[in-house]
VOPAGU-2260 file (C-alpha; in pm, 1 decimal, decimal comma):
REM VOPAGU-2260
SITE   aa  ch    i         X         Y         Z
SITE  UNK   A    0    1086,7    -714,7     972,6
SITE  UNK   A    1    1241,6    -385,2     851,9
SITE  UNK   A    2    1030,0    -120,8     652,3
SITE  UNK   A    3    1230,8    -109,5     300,7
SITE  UNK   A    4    1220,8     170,2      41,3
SITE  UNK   A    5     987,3     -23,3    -200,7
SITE  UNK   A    6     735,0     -67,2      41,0
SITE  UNK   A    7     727,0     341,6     118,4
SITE  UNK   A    8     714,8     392,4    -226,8
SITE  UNK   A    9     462,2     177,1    -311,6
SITE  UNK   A   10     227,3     272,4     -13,1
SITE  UNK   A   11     254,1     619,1    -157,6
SITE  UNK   A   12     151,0     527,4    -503,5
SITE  UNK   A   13    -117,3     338,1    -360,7
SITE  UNK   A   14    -246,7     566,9    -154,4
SITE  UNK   A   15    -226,1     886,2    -443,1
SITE  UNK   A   16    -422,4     660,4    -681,1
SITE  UNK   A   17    -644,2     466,2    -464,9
SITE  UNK   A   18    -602,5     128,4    -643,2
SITE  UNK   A   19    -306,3    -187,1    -618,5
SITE  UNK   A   20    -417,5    -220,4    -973,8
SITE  UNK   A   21    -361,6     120,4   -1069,5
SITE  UNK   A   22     -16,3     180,6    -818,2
SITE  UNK   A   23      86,9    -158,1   -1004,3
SITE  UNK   A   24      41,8      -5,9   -1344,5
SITE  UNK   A   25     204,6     296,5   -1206,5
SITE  UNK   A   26     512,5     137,4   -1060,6
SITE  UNK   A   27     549,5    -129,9   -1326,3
SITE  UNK   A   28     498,6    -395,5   -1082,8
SITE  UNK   A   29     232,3    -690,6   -1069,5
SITE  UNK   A   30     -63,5    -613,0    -853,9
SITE  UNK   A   31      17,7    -933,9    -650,6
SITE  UNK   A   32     396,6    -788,3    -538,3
SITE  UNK   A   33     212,1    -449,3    -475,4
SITE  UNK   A   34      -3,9    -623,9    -261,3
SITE  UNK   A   35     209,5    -860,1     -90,0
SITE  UNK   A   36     493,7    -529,5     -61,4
SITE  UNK   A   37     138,1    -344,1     145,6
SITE  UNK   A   38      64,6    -657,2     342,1
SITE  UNK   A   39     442,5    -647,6     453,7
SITE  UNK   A   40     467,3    -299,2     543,8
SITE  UNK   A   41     136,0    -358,0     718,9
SITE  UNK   A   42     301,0    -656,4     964,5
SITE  UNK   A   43     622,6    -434,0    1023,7
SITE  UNK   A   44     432,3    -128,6    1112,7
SITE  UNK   A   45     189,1    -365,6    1311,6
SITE  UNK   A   46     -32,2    -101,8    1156,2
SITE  UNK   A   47    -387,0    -151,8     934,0
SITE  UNK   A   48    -330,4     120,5     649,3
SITE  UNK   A   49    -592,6      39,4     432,6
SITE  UNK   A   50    -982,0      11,4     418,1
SITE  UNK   A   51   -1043,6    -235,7     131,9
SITE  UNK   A   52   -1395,1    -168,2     -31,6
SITE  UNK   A   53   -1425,2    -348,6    -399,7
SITE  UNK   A   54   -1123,8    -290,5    -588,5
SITE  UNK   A   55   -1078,6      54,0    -408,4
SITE  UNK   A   56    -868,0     134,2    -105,6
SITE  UNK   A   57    -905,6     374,4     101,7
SITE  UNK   A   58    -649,7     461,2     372,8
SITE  UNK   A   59    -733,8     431,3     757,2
SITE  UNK   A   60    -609,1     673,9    1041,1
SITE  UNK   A   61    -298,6     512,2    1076,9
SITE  UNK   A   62    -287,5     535,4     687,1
SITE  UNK   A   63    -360,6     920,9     683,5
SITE  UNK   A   64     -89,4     936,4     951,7
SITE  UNK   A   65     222,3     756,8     776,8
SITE  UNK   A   66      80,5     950,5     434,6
């Protein structure tokens, strides 16, 4: 699968505010397509990004790295 636009963009938002919720609001999106757009950027980059702890995220190595 090829890494799109949308799914930099919203790994960026997610990772500047620390929330899907809050990157949804952000972005204007639906926290269910700003998850599913992480979860697909996460099987193309074969890569986990994110630490999920509650509703917060918080990014892993590889996370820090693409950031």
């Amino acid at each position: 699968m090829q890494i799109t636009s949308r799914q930099i963009e919203t790994f960026y938002a997610v990772v500047s505010i620390g929330s899907m919720t809050g990157a949804a609001r952000f972005l204007g999106r639906t926290q269910s397509a700003v998850s599913r757009l992480i979860s697909d950027l996460e099987g193309s980059t074969g890569l986990i990004l994110f630490e999920r702890s509650g509703a917060r995220l918080y990014p892993t190595q590889a996370g820090l790295s693409m950031y």
